[in-house]
C-alpha positions in Angstrom: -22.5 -75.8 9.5 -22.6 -75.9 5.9 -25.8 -73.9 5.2 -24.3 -71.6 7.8 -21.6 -70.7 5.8 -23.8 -71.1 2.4 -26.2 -68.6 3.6 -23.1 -66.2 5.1 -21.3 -66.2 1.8 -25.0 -65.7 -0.2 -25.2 -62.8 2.8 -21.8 -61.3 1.6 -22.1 -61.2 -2.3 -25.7 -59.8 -2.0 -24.0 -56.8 0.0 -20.9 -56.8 -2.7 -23.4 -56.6 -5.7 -25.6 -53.9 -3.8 -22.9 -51.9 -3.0 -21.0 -52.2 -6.7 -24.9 -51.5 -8.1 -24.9 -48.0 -5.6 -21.6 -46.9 -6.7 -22.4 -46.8 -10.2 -25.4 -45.5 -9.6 -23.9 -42.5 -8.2 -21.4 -41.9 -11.1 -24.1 -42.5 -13.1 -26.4 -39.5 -11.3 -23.5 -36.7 -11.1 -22.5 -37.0 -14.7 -26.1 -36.7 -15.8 -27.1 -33.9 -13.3 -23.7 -32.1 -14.3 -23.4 -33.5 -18.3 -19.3 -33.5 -17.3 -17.8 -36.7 -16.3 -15.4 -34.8 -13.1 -12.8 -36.9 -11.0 -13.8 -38.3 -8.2 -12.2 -39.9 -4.7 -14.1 -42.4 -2.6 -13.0 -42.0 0.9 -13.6 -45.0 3.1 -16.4 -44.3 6.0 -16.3 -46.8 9.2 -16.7 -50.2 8.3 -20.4 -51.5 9.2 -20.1 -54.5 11.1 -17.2 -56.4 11.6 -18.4 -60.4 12.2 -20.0 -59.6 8.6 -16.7 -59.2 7.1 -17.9 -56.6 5.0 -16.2 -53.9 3.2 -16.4 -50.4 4.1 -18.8 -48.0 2.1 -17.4 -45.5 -0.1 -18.8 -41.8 -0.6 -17.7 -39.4 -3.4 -15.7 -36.3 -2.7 -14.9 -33.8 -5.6 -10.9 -33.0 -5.6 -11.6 -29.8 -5.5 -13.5 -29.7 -2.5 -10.9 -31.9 -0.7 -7.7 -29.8 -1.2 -7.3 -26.4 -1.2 -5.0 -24.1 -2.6 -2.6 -22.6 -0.3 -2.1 -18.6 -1.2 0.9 -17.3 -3.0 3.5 -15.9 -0.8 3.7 -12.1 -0.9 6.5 -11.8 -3.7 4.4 -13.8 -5.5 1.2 -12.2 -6.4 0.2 -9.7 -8.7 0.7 -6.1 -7.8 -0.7 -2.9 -10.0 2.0 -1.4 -11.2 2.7 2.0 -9.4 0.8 5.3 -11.1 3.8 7.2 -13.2 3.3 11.1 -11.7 1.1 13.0 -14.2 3.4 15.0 -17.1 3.6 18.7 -15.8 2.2 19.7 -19.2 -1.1 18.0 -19.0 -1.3 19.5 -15.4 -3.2 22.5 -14.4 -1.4 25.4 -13.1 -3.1 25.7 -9.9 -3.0 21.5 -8.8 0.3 22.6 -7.7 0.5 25.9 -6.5 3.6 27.3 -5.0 4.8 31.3 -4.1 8.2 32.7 -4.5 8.8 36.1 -3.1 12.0 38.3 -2.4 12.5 39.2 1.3 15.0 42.6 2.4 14.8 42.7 6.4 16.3 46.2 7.6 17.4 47.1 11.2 19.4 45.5 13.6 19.7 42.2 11.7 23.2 41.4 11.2 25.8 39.8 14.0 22.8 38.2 15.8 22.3 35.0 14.1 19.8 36.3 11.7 20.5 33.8 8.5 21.1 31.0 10.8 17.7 31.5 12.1 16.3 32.0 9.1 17.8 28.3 7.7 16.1 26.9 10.5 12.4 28.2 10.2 12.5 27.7 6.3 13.3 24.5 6.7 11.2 24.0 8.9 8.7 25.3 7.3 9.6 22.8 4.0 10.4 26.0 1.6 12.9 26.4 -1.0 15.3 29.2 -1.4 18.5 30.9 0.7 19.5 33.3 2.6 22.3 36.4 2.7 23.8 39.5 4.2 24.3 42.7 2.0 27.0 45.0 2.4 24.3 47.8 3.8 23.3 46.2 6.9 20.0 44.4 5.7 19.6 40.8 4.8 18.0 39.1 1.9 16.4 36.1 1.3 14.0 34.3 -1.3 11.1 31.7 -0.3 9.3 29.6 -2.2 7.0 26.9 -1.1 3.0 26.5 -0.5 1.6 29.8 0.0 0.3 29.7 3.5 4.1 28.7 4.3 5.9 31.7 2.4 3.3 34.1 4.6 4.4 32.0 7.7 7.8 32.8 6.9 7.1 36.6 6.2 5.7 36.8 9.6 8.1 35.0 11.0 10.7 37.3 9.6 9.2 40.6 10.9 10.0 39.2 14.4 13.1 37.9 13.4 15.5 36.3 16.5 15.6 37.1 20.3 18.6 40.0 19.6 17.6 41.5 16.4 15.3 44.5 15.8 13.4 44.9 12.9 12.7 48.3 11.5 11.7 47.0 7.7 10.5 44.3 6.1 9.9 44.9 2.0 8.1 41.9 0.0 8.1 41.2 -3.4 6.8 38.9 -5.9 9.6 36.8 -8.0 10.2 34.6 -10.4 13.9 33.4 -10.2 14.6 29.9 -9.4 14.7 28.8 -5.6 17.1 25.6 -5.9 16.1 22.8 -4.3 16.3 23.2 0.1 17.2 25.9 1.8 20.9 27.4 1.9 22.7 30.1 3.6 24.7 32.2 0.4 27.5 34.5 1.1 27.6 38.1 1.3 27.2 40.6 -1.5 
């Protein structure tokens, strides 16, 4: 029973030695192959046998590898700051072009909702300007927008609404300031 246990317990330290002899073999293997001595965790594997009452092997795991980092939450990370709109003097003239043009509409185009209408389509439309009866009858008005709109408008304008009857439409080129939106001005 003695040399039993002698030759168990010989059994057991051989293992310990060649297991303490492996592990610094493999520290001694990554800090050559990598010339940096890194941080390492040795995770415990299943144990081999149990009725050898051996400990469990060990294998080396980098830190790195083992956790990872979670991502920032949304407030958090790093936006570009928005682009700041370009100085209108460094623009070019025709990046932005926009029409303004003077509009007299004669006939039967007052008491039938004619400036009301026009609000509407001219908003629609996303142009700048207003809208007004004169004392002779006809109504004026003053677009200004993308071109393609502004001749939208003119077109529209030569139609006018269901009851009115246009006779006239004169056009002009202008250069007085729109506002900003479109407005309905009182007569003059």
């Amino acid at each position: 029973m003695a040399s039993a246990l002698t030759q168990s317990t010989n059994s057991i330290l051989k293992s310990q030695i060649f297991r303490n002899h492996h592990r610094q073999t493999w520290k001694k293997a990554i800090t050559a192959k990598n010339d940096i001595p890194r941080k390492f965790t040795y995770l415990s594997l299943l144990p081999l046998s149990r009725h050898l009452h051996l400990r469990p092997h060990y294998l080396p795991i980098n830190h790195r590898n083992l956790l990872s980092i979670p991502p920032l939450p949304p407030l958090l990370r790093f936006r570009q700051p928005p682009l700041s709109p370009p100085m209108s003097s460094l623009t070019p003239p025709d990046s932005n072009p926009s029409k303004t043009v003077r509009v007299v509409v004669k006939g039967r185009v007052q008491g039938v909702f004619y400036r009301n209408w026009t609000v509407e389509n001219a908003t629609q439309l996303g142009l700048k300007g207003w809208v007004r009866n004169r004392r002779d009858g006809s109504v004026e008005a003053l677009f200004s927008g993308i071109p393609d709109k502004v001749q939208e408008m003119e077109q529209r304008c030569r139609r006018g609404p269901p009851d009115a009857m246009v006779t006239d439409l004169q056009v002009s080129a202008c250069s007085d300031d729109p506002g900003t939106g479109f407005q309905r001005k009182p007569t003059v």
